[in-house]
C-alpha positions in Angstrom: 0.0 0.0 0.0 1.1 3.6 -0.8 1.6 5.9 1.8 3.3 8.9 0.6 3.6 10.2 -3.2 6.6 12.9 -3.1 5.8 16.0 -5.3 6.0 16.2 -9.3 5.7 12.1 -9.1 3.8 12.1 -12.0 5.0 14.9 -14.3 6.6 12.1 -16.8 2.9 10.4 -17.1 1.8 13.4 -19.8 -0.9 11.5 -21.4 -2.3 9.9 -17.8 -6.0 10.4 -18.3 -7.3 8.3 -15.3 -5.7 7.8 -11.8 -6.9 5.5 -9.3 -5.3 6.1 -5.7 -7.7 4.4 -3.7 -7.7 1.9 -0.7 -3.9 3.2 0.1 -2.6 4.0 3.2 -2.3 7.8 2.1 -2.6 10.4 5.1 -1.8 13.4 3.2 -1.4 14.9 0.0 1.3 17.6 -0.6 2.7 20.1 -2.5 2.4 19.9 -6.3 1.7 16.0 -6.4 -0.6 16.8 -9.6 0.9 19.3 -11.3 0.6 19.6 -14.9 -2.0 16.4 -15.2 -4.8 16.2 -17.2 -7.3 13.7 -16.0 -10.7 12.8 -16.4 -11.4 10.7 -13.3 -9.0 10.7 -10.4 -10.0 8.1 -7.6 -8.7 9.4 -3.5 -11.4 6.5 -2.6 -10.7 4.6 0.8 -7.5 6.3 1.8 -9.5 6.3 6.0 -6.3 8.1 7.3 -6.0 10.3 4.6 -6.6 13.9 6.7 -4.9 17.0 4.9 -5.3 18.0 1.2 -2.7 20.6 0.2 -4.1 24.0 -1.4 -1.4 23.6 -4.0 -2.0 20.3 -4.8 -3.7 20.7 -8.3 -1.7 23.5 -9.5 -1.5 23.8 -13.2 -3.4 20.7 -12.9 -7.0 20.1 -14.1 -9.8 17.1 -13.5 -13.0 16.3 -14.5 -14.6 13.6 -11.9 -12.7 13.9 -8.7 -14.0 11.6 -6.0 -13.1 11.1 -2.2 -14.9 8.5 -0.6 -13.9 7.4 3.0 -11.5 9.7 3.8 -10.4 11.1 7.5 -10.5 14.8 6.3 -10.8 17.4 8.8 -9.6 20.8 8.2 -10.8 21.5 4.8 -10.2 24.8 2.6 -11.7 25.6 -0.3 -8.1 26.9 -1.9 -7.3 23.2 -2.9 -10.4 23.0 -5.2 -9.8 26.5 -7.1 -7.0 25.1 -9.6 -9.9 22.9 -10.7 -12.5 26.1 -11.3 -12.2 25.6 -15.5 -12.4 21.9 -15.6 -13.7 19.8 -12.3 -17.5 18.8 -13.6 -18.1 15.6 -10.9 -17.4 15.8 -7.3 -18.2 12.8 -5.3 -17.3 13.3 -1.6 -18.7 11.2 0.6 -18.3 9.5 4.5 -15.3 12.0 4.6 -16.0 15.8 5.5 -15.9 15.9 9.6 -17.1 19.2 9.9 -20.3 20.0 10.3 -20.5 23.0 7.7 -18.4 23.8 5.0 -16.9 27.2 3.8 -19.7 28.9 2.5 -17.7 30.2 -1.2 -16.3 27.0 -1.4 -17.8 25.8 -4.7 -18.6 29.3 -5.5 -16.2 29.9 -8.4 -16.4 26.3 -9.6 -18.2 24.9 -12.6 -19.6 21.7 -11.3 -22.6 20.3 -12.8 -22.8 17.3 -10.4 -22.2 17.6 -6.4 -22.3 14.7 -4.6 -22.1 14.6 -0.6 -23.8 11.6 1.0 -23.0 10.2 4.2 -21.4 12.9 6.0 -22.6 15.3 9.0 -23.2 18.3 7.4 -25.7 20.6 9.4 -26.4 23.1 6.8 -25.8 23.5 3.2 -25.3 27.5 2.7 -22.3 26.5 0.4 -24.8 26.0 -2.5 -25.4 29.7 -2.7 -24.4 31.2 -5.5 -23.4 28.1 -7.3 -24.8 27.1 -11.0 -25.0 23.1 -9.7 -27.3 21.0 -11.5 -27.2 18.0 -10.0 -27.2 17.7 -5.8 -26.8 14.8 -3.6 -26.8 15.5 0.5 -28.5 12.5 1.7 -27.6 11.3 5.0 -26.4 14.1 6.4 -27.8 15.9 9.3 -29.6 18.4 7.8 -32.9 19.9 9.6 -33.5 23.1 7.4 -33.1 23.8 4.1 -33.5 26.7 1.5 -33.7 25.8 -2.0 -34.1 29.4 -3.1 -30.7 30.8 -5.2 -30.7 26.9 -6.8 -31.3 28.8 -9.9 -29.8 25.9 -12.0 -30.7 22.9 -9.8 -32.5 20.4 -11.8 -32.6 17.4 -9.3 -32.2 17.3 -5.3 -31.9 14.4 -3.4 -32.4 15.3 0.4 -33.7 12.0 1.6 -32.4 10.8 4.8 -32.1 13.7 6.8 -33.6 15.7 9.5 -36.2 17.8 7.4 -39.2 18.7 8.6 -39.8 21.5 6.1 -38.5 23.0 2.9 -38.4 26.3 3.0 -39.2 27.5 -0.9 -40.3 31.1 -1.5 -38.6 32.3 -4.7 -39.6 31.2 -8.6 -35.5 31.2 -9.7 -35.7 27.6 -9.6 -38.2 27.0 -11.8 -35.7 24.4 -13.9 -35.7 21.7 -11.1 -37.5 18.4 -12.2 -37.1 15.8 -9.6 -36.8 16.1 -6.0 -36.1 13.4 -3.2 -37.2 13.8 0.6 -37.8 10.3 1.6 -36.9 9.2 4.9 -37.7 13.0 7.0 -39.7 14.1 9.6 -42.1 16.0 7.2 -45.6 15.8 8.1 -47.2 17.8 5.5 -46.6 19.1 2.0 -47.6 22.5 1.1 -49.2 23.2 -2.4 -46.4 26.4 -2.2 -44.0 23.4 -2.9 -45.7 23.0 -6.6 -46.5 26.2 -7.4 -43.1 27.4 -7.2 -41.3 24.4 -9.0 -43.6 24.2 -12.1 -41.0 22.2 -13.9 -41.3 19.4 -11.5 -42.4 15.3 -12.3 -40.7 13.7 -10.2 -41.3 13.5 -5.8 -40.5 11.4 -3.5 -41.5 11.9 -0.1 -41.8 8.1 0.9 -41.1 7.0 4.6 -42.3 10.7 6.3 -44.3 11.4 8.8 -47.4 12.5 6.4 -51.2 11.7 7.3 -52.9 13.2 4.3 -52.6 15.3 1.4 -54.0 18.5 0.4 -56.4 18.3 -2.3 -55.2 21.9 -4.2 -52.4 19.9 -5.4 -54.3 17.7 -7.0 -53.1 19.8 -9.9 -50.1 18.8 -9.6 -49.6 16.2 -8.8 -51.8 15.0 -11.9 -48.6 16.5 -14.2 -45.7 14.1 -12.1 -44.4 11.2 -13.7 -43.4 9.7 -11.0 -44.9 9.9 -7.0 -43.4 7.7 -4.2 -45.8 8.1 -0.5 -45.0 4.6 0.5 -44.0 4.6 4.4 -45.8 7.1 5.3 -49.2 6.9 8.3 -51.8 8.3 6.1 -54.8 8.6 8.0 -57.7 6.4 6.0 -60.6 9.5 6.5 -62.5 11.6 4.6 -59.5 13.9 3.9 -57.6 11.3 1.5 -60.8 9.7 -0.3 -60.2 12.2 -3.2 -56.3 10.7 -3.6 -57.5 7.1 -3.3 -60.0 7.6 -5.9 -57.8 9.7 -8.2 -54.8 7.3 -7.6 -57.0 4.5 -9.1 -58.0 6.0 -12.6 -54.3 7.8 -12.7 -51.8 5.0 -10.9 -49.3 5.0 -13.5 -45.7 6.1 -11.6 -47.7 6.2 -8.4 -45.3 4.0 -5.8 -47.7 3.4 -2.3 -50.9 4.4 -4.3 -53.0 1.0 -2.7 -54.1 3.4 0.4 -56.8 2.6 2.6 -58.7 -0.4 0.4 -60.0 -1.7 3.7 -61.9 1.8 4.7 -62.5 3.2 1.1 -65.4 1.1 0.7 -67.0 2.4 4.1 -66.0 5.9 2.5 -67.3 5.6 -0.8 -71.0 4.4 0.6 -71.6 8.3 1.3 -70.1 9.0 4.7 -68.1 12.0 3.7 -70.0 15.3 3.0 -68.1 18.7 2.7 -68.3 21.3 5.6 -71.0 23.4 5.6 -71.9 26.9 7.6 -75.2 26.7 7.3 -76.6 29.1 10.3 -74.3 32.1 11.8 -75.9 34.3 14.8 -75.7 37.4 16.7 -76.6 38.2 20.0 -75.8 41.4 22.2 -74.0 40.7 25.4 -73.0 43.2 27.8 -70.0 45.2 26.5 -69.8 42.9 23.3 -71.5 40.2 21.1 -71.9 36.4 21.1 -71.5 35.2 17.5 -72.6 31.7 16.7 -72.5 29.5 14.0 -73.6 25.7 13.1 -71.6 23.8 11.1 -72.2 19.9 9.6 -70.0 17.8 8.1 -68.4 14.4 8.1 -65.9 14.0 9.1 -66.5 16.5 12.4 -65.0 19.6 11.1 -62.3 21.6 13.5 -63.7 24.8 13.8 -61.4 28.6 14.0 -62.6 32.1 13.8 -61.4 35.0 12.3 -62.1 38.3 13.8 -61.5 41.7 11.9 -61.3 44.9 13.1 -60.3 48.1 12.3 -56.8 47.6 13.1 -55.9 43.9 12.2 -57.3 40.7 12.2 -56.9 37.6 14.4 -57.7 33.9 15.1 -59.3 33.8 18.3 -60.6 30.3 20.1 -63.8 28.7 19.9 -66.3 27.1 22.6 -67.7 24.0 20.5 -70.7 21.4 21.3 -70.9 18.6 19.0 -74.7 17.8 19.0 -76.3 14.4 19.0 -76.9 14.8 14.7 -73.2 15.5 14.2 -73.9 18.8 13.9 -71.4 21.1 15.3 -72.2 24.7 17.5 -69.5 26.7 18.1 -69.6 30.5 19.6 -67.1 32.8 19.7 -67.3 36.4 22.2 -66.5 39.4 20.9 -65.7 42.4 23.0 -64.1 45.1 21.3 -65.5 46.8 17.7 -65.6 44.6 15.0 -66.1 44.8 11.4 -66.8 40.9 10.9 -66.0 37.4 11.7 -65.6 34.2 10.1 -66.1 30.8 10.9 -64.8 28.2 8.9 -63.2 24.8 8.7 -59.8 23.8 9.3 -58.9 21.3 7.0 -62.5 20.1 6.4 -63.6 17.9 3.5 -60.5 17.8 0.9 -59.3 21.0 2.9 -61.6 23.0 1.2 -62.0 26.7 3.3 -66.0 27.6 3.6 -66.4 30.8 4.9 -70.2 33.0 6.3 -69.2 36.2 7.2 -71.7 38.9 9.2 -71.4 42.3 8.6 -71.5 44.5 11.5 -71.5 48.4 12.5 -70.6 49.1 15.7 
């Protein structure tokens, strides 16, 4: 096994385009060990003691796919990467990088199309801002938050295996990204924000999360993805989901985990599920304020919140609610101040459908 390369050791090897170093005994890399090489792969793979890289160790040199796999790294500087700006296209670095973040320019200068970082314990990944990546790999890390806004190249993610609980997406500069992996999170939910501001996208996995229905505005789009993994996840078999399980059977193709509920969507599809509906809203005076009342059906029992408007701003306020013996649902709200109007509606109701009955009021 190799265990130190001296510097220049390669200068003679002028038309080496390929260089495997890997499983060596290798614990650093120095000076100009690759100067003057043009490769297209170059293999550090399964060097596990291998823990310095130095910044001049690709000087005049240039490589297409670099990969470092297994490797003890643990000070890390960008300045080793920057000979490679012009020509590094594939990084695979993986079960290597220590640290918990990385610099934040570090691949800012380079022209990467492919960043690969599995397996490590990165916390955060503000090192992707600013970069023109297409393709990004940071599964199994230790990621709980992440930003995809400034991916303004990104055209696949894969995120699955981390912390997430969320993905934070507020910006329509990544509009190009087509396929995006969260399986194995903590996410409970997935917002229709999530579509509207990928419109590019046909590809999702969010298998294995913590999910226990879906919204039905993105029934939209989900209709336009070629592929939809949901397996693993505790979907609750209600009234909330009966519009995926029906949709799911005339549309199943690339639909992984699409067989939900066939024990209870038989009970559901006999006619026990019936949309929200404010049907009667009241007003009574009440010493220094009102008493506002509304009766609500539904199946299943709608959660009930109130809005209240006034001339300043507008709140949610709690609710005092009786279920009555038909199902039907009372629920009163007390208002004490001037109001302009209030709202009672469901929250998420029948396919998480709002229904609002407003009252007008002058003080």
């Amino acid at each position: 096994m190799i265990s130190l390369i001296e510097e220049h050791a390669f200068d003679a090897l002028t038309q080496l385009t390929s260089l495997s170093l890997s499983f060596n005994s290798l614990t650093r890399l120095d000076g100009n060990i690759f100067y003057g090489l043009h490769l297209h792969h170059l293999n550090l793979n399964n060097n596990i003691n291998l823990s310095h890289i130095s910044n001049d160790v690709f000087t005049q040199a240039s490589v297409e796919t670099l990969s470092i796999d297994r490797c003890g790294l643990t000070n890390i500087s960008q300045a080793f990467l920057e000979p490679l700006n012009a020509s590094l296209i594939y990084l695979h670095w993986s079960h290597s990088i220590k640290q918990l973040t990385l610099p934040e320019t570090i691949f800012e200068t380079l022209h990467l199309e492919w960043l690969r970082l599995p397996n490590n314990s990165l916390v955060n990944a503000a090192f992707l801002n600013r970069t023109n990546i297409k393709h990004i790999d940071l599964s199994a890390n230790n990621l709980q938050l992440f930003n995809l806004n400034g991916l303004i190249n990104a055209q696949s993610i894969n995120l699955s295996y981390n912390k997430l609980s969320s993905l934070t997406i507020s910006s329509d500069n990544i509009s190009n990204l087509t396929a995006v992996d969260l399986s194995h999170n903590d996410i409970t939910s997935v917002d229709v924000s999530l579509f509207e501001n990928l419109p590019l996208m046909r590809s999702l996995d969010i298998s294995h999360n913590l999910i226990t229905t879906l919204n039905k505005t993105t029934l939209p789009y989900i209709s336009k993805l070629d592929y939809l993994d949901i397996t693993g996840n505790p979907l609750s078999c209600d009234c909330r989901i009966v519009w995926f399980v029906h949709w799911v059977r005339l549309n199943n193709a690339g639909i992984h985990g699409g067989n939900v509920c066939p024990d209870e969507l038989s009970i559901l599809d006999e006619g026990h599920c019936s949309a929200p509906d404010v049907y009667r809203m009241h007003k009574e005076d009440k010493k220094n304020g009102f008493l506002v009342t509304c009766l609500v059906s539904g199946v299943p029992v709608p959660a009930i919140t109130w809005t209240v408007s006034t001339k300043e701003n507008s709140y949610m306020t709690k609710s005092s609610d009786i279920v009555n013996g038909d199902g039907h649902i009372t629920s009163s709200v007390y208002i004490n101040e001037t109001y302009l109007m209030e709202e009672c509606f469901d929250v998420p109701g029948f396919s998480n459908m709002f229904l609002h009955e407003s009252i007008l009021n002058s003080p």
